[in-house]
DSSP file (Angstrom, degrees, kcal/mol; ACC not computed):
  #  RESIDUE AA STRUCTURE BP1 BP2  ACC     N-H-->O    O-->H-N    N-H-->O    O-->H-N    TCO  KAPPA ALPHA  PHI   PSI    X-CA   Y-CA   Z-CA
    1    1 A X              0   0    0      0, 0.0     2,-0.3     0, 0.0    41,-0.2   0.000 360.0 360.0 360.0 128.1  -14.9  151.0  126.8
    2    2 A X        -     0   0    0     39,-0.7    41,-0.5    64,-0.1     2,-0.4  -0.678 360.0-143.2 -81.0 119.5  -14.9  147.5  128.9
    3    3 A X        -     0   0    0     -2,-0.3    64,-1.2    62,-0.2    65,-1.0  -0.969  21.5-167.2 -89.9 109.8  -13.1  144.7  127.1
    4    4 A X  E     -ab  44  68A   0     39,-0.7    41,-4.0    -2,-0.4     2,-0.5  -0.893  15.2-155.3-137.8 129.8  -14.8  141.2  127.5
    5    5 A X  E     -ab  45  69A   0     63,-2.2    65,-1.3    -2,-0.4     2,-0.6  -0.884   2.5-161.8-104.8  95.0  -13.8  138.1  126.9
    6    6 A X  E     -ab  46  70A   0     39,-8.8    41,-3.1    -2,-0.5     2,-0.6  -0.583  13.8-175.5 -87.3 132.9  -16.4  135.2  126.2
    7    7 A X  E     -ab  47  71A   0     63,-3.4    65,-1.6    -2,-0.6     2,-0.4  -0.954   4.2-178.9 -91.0 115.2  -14.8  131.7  126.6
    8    8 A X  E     -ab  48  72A   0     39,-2.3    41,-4.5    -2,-0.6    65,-0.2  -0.993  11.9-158.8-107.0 155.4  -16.8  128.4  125.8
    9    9 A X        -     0   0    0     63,-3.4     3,-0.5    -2,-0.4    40,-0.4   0.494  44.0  -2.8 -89.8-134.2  -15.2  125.3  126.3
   10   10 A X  S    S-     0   0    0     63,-0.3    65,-0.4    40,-0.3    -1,-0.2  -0.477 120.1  -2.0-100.5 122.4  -16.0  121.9  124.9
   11   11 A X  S    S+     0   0    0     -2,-0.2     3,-0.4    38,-0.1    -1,-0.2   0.642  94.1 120.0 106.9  20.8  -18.8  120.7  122.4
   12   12 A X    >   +     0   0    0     -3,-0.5     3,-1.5    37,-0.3    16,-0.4   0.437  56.5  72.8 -61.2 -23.4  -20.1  124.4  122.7
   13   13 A X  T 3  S+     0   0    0      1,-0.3    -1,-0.2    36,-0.1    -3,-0.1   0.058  87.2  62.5-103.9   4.4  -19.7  124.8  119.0
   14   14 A X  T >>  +     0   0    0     -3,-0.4     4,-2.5     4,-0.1     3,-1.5   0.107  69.0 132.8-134.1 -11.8  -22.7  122.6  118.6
   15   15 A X  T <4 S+     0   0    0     -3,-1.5    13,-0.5     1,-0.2    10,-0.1  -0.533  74.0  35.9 -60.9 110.3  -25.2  125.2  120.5
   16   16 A X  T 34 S+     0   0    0      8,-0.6    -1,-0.2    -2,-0.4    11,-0.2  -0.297 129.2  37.7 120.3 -23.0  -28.2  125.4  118.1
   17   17 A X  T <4 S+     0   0    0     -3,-1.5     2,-0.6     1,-0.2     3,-0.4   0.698  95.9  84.0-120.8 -18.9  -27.9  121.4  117.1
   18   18 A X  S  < S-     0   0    0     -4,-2.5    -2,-0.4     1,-0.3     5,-0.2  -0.794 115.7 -33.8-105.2 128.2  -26.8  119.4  120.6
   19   19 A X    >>  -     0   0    0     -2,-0.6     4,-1.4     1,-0.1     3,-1.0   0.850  62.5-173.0  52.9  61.9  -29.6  118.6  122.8
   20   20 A X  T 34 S+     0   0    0     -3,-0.4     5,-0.2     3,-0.3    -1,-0.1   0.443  78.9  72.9 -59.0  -5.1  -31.7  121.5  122.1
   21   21 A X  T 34 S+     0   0    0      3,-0.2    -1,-0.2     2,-0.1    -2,-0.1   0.757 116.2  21.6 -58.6 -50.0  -34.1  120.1  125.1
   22   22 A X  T <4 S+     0   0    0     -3,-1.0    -2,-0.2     2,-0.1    -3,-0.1   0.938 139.3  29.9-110.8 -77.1  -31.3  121.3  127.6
   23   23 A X  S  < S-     0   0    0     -4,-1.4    -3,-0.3    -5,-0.2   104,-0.2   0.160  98.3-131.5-115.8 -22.1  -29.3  124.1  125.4
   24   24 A X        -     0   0    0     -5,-0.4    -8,-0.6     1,-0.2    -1,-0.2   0.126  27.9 -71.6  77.5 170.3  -32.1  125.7  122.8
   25   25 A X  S    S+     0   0    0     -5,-0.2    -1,-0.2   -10,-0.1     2,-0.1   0.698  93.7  96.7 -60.1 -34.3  -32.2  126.4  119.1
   26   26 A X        -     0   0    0     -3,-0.2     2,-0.3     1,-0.1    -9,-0.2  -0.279  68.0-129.0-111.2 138.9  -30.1  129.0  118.8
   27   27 A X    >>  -     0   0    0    -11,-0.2     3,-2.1    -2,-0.1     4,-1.4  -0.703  28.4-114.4-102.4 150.0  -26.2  129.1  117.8
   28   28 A X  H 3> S+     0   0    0    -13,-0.5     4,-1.6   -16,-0.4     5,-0.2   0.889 113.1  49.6 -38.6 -61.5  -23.5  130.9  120.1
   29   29 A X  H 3> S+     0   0    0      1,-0.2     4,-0.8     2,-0.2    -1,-0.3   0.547  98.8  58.6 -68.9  -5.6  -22.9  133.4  117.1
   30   30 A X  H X> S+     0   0    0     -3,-2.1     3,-5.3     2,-0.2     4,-1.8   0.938 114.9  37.7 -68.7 -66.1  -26.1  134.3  116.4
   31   31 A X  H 3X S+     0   0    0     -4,-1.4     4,-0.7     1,-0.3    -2,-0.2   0.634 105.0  69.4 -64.7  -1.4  -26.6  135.7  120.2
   32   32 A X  H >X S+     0   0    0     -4,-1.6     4,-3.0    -5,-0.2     3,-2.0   0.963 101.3  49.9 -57.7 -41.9  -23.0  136.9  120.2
   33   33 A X  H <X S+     0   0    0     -3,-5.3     4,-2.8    -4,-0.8    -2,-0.2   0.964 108.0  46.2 -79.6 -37.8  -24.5  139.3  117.8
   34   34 A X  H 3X S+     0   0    0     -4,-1.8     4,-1.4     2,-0.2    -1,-0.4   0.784 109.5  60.1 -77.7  13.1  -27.5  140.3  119.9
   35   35 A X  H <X S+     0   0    0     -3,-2.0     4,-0.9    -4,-0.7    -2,-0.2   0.884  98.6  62.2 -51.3 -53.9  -24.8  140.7  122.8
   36   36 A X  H >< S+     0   0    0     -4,-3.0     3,-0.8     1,-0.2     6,-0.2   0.844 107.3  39.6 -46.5 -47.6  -23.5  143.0  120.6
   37   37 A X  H 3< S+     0   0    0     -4,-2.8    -1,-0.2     1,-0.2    -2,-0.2   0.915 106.6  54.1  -3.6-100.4  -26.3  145.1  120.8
   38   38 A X  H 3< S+     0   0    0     -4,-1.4     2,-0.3    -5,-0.2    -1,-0.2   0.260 115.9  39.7 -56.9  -4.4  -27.3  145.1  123.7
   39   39 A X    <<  +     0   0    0     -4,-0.9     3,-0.2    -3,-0.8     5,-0.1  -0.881  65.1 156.7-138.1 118.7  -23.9  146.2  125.0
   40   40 A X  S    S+     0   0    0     -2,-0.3    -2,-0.1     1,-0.1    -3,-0.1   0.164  71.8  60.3-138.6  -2.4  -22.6  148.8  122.4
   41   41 A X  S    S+     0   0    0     -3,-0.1   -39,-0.7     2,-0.0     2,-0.2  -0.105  96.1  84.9-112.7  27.7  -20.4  150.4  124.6
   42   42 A X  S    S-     0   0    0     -6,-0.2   -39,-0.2   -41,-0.2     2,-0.1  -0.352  74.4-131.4-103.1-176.1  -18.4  147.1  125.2
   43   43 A X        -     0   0    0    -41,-0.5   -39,-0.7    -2,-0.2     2,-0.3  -0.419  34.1-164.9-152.6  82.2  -15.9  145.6  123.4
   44   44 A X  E     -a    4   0A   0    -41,-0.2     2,-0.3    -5,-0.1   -39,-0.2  -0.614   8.2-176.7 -88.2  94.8  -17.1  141.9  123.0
   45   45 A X  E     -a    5   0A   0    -41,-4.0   -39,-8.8    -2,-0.3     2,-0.4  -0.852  10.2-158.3 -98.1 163.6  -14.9  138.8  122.0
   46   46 A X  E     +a    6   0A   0     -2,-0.3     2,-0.3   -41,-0.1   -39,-0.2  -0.949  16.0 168.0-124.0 134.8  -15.9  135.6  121.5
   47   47 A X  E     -a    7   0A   0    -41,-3.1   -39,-2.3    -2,-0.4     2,-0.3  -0.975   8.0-177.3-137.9 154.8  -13.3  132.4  121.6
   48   48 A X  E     +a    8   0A   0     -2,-0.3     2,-0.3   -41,-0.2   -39,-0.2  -0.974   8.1 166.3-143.2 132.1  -14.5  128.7  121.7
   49   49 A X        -     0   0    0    -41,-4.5   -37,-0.3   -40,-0.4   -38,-0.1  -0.878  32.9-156.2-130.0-177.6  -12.3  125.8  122.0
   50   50 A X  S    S+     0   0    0     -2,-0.3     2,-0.3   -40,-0.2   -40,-0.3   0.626  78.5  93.1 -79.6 -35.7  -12.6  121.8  122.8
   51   51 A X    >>  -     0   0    0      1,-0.1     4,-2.0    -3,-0.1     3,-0.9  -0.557  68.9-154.7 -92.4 113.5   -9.2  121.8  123.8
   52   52 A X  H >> S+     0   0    0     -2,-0.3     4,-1.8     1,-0.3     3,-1.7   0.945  97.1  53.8 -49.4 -78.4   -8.4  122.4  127.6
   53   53 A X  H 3> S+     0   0    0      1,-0.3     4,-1.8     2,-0.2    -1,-0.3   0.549 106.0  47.9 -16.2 -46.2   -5.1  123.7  126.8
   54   54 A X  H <> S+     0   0    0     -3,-0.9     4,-2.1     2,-0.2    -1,-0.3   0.802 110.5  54.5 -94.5 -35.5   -6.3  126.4  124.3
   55   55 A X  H <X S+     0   0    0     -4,-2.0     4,-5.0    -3,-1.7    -2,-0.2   0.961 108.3  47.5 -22.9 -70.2   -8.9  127.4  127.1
   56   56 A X  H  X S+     0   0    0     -4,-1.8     4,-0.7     2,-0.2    -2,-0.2   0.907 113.0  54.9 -22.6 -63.8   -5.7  127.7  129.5
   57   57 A X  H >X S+     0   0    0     -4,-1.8     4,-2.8     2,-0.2     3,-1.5   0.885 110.7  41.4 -34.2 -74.7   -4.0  130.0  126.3
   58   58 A X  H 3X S+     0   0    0     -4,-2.1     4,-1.7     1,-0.3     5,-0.3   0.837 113.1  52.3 -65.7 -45.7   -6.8  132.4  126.0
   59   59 A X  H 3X S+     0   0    0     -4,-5.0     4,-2.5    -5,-0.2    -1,-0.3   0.953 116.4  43.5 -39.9 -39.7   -7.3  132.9  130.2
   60   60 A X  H X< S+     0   0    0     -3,-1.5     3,-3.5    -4,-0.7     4,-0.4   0.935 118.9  44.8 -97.7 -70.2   -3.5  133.6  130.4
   61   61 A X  H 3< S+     0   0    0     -4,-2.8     3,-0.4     1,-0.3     4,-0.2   0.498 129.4  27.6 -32.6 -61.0   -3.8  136.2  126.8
   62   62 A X  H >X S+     0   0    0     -4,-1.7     4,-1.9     1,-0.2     3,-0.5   0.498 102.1  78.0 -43.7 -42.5   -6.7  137.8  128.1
   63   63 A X  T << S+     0   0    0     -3,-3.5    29,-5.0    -4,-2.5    -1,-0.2   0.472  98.2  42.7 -91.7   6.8   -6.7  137.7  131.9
   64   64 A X  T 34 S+     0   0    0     -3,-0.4    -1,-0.3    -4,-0.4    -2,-0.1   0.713 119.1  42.7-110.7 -10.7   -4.3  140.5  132.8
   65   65 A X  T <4 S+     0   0    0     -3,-0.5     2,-0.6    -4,-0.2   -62,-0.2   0.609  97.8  77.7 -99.3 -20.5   -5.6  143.1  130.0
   66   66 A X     <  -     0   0    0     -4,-1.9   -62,-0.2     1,-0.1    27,-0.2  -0.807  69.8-135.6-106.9 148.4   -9.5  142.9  130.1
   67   67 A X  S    S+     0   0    0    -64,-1.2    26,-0.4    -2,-0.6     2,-0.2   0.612  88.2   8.4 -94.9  -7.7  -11.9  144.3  132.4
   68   68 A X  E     -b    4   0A   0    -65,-1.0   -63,-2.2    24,-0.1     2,-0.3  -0.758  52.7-154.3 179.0 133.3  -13.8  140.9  132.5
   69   69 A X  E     -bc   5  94A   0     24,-1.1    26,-2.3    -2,-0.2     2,-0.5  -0.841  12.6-166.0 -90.3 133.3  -13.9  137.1  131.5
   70   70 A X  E     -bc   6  95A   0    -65,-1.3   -63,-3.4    -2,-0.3     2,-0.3  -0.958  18.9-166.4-101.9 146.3  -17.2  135.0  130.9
   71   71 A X  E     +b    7   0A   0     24,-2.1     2,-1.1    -2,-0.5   -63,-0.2  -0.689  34.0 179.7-157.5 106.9  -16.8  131.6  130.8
   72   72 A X  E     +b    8   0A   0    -65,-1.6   -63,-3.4    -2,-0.3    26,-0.1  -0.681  10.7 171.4 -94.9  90.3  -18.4  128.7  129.9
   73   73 A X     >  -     0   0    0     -2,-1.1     4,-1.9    24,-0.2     3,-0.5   0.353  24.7-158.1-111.2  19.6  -16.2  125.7  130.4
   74   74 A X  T >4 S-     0   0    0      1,-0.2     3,-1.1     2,-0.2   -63,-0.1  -0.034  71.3 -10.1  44.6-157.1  -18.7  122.8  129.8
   75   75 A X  G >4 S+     0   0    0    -65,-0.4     3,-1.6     1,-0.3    -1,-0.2   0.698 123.4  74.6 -77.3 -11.2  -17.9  119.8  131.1
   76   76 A X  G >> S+     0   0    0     -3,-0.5     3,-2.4     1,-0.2     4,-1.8   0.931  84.0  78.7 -76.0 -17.1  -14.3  120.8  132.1
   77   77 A X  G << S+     0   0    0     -4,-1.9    37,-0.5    -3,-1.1    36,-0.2   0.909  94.2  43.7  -3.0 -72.7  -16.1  122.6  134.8
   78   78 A X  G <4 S+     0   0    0     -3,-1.6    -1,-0.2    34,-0.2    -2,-0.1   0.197 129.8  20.7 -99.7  15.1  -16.5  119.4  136.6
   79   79 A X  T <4 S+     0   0    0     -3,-2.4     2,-0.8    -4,-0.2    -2,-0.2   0.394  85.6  95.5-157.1  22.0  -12.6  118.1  135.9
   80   80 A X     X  +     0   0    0     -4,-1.8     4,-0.7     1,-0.2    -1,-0.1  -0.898  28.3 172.7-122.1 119.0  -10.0  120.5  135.2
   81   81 A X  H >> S+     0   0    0     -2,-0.8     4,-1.4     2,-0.1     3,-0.6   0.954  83.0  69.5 -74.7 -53.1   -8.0  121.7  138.1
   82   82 A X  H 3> S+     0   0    0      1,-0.3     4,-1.3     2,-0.2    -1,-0.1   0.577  97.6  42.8 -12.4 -56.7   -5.9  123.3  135.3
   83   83 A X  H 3> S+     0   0    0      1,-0.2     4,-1.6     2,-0.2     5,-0.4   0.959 112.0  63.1 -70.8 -39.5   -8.5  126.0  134.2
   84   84 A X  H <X S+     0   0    0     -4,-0.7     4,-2.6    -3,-0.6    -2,-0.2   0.871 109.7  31.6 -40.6 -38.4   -8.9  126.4  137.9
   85   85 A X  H  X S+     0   0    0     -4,-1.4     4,-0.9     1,-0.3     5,-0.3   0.793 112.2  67.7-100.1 -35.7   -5.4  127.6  138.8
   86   86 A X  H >X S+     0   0    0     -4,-1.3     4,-0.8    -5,-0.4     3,-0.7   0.956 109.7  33.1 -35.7 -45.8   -5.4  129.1  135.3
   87   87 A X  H 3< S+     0   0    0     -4,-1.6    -2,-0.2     1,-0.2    -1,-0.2   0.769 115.6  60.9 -93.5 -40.0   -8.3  131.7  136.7
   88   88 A X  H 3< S+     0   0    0     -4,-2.6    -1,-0.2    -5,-0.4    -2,-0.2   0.548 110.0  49.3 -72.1  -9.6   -6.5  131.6  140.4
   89   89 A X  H << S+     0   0    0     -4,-0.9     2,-0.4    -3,-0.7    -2,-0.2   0.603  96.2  64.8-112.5 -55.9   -3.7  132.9  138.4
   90   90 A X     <  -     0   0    0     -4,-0.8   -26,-0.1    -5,-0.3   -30,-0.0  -0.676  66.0-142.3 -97.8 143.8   -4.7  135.8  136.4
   91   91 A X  S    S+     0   0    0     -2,-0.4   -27,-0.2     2,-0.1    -1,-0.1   0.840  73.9 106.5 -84.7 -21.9   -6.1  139.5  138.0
   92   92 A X  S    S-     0   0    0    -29,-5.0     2,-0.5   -33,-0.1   -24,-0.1  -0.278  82.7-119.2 -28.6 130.2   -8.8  139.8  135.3
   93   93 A X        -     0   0    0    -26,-0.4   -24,-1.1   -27,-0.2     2,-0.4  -0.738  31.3-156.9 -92.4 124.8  -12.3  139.0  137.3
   94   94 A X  E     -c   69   0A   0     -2,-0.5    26,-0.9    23,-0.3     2,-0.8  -0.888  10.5-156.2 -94.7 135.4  -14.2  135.8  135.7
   95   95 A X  E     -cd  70 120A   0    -26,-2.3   -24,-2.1    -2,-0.4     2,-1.2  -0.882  16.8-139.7-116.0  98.7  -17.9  134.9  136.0
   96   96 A X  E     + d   0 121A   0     -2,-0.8    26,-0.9    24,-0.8     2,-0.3  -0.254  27.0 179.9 -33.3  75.6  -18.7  131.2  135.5
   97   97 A X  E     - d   0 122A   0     -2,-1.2     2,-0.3    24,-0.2   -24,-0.2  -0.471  14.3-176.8 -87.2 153.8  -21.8  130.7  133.4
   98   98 A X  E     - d   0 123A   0     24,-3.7    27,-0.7    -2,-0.3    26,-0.7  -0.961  23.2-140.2-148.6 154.2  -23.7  127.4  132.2
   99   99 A X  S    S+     0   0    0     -2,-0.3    27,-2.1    24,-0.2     2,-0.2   0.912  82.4  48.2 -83.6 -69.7  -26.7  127.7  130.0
  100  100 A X  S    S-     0   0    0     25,-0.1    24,-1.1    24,-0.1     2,-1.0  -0.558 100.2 -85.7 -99.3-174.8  -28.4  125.2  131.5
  101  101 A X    >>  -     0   0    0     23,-0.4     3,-1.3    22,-0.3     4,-0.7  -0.176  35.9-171.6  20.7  14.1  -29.5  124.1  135.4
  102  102 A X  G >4 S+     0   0    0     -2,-1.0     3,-1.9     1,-0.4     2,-0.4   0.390  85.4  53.0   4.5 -67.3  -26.5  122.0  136.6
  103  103 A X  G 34 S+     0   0    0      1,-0.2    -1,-0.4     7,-0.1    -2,-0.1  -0.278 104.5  60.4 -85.8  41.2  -28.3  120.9  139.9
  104  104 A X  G <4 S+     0   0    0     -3,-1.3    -1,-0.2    -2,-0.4    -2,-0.2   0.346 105.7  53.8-100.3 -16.3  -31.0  119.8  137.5
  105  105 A X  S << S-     0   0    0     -3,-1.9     2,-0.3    -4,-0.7    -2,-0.1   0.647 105.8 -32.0-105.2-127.8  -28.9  117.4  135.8
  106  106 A X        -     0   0    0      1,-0.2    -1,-0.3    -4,-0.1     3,-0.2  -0.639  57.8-118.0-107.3-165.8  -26.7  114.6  136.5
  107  107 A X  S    S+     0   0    0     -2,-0.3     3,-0.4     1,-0.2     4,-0.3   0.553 111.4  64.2 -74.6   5.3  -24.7  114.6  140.0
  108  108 A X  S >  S+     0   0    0      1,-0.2     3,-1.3     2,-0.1    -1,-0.2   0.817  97.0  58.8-104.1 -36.0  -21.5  114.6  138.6
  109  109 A X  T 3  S+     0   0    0     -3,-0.2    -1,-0.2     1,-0.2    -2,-0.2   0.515  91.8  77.3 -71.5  12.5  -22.4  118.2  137.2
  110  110 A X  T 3  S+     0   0    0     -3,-0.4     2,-0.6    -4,-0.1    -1,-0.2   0.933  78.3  71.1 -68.8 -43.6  -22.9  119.2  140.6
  111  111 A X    <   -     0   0    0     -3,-1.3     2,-0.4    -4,-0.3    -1,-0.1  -0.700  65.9-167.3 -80.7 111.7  -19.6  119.6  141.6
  112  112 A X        -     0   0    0     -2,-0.6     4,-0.4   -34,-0.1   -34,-0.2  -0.614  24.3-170.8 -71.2  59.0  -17.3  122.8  140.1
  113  113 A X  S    S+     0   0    0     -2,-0.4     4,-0.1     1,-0.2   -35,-0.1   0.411  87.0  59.8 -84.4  11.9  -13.7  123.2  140.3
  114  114 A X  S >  S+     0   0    0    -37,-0.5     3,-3.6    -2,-0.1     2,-2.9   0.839  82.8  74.6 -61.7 -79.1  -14.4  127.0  138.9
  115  115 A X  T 3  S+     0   0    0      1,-0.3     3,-0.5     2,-0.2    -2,-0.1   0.417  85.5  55.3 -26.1 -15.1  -16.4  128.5  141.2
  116  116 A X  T 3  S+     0   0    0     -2,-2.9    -1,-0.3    -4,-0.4    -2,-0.1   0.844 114.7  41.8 -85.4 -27.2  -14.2  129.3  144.2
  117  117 A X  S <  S+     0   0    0     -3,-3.6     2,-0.4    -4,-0.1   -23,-0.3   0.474 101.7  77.5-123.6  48.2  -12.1  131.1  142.3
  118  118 A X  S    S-     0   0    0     -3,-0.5   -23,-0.2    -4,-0.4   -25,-0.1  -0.909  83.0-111.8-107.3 147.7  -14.3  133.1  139.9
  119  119 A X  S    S-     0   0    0    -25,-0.8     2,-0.3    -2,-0.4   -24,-0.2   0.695  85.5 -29.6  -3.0 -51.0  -16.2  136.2  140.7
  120  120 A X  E     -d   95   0A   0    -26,-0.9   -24,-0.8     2,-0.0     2,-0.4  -0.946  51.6-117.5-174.6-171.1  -19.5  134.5  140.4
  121  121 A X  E     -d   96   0A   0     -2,-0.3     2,-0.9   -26,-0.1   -24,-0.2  -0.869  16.4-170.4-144.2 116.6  -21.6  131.9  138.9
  122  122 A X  E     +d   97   0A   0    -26,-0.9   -24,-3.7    -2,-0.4     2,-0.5  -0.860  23.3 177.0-108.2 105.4  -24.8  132.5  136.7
  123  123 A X  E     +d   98   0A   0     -2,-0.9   -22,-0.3   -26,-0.2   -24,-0.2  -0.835  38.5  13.0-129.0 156.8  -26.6  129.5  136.1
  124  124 A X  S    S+     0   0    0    -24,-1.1   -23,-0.4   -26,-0.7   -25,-0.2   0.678  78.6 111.9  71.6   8.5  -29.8  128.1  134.4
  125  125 A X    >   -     0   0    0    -27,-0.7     3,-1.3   -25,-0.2   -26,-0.2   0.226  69.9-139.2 -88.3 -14.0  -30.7  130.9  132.5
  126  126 A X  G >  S-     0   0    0    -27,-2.1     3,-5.2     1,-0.3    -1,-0.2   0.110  75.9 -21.6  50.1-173.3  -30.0  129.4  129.0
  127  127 A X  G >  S+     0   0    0      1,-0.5     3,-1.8  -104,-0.2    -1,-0.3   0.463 127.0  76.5 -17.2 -37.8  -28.3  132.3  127.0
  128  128 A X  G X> S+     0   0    0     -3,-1.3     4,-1.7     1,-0.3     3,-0.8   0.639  76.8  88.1 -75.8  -3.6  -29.4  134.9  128.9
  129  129 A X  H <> S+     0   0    0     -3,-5.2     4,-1.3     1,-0.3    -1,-0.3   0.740  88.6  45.1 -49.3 -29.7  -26.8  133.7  131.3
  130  130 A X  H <> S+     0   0    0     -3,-1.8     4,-1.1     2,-0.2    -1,-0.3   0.620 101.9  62.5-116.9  15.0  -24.3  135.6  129.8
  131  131 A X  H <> S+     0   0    0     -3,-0.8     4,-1.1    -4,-0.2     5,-0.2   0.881 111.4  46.2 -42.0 -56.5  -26.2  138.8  129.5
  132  132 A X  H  X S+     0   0    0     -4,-1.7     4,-1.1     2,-0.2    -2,-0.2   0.768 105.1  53.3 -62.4 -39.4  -26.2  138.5  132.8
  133  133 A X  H  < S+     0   0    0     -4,-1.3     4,-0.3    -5,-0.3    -1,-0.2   0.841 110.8  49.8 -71.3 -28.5  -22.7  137.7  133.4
  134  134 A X  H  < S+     0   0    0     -4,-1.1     3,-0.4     1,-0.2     4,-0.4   0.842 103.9  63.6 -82.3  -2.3  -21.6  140.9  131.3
  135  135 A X  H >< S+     0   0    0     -4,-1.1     3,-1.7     1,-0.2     4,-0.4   0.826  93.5  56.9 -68.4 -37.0  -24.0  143.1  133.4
  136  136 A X  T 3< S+     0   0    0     -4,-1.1     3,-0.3     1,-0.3    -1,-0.2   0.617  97.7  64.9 -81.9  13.0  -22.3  142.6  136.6
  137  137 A X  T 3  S+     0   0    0     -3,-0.4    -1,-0.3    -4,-0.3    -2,-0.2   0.697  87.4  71.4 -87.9 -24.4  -19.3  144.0  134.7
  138  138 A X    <         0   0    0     -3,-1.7    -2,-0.1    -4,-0.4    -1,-0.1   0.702 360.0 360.0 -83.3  -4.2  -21.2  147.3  134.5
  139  139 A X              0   0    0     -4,-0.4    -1,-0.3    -3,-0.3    -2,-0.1   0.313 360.0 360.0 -55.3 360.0  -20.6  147.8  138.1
């Protein structure tokens, strides 16, 4: 059984009430549960923090023991070298998701200082983004 670890970062905890224009109706833990579902041979946790630091925590618990991280790290995305060398750090493989469009939005969210050293990036997809990031774990 494949052990996955979802991260969201900051102001995540609000999915189903902030900007439901960009982000949709629906809160994280309801679709954790149809994750659950749909992957029934997994072994699905879900951690959410604000706090860069506790982000960091959970890469380093996680990132030598589980067959794959998703991770949604909201706007520290576009400012934490920290998580970066956090992910450059650990041999667990991570896939970068965001919910919505980045390069729809404004320029500052253009710029990542995940993606070079994650696995991959799924973006624009709203939720189903991280269906799609635990699928490429089934490879």
């Amino acid at each position: 059984m494949k052990r996955i670890q979802i991260i969201n970062g900051p102001n995540l905890n609000l999915l189903g009430k902030r900007e439901p224009s960009v982000y949709g109706n629906q809160t994280f833990e309801a679709y954790f549960e149809i994750l659950k579902q749909l992957f029934p041979t997994f072994d699905l946790h879900y951690f959410q923090s604000n706090t860069e630091g506790e982000i960091i925590d959970k890469l380093h618990q996680t990132g030598f023991e589980f067959d794959g991280i998703v991770l949604n790290a909201g706007a520290y995305t576009h400012t934490s070298v920290a998580i970066a060398d956090a992910i450059r750090s650990i041999t667990t493989p991570v896939i970068e998701v965001h919910i919505s469009n980045v390069f729809k939005r404004e320029s500052f969210r253009h710029h990542s200082y995940l993606s070079e050293v994650c696995k991959g990036c799924i973006i624009g997809f709203g939720m189903d983004s991280y269906r799609l990031a635990i699928e490429s774990f089934t490879v």
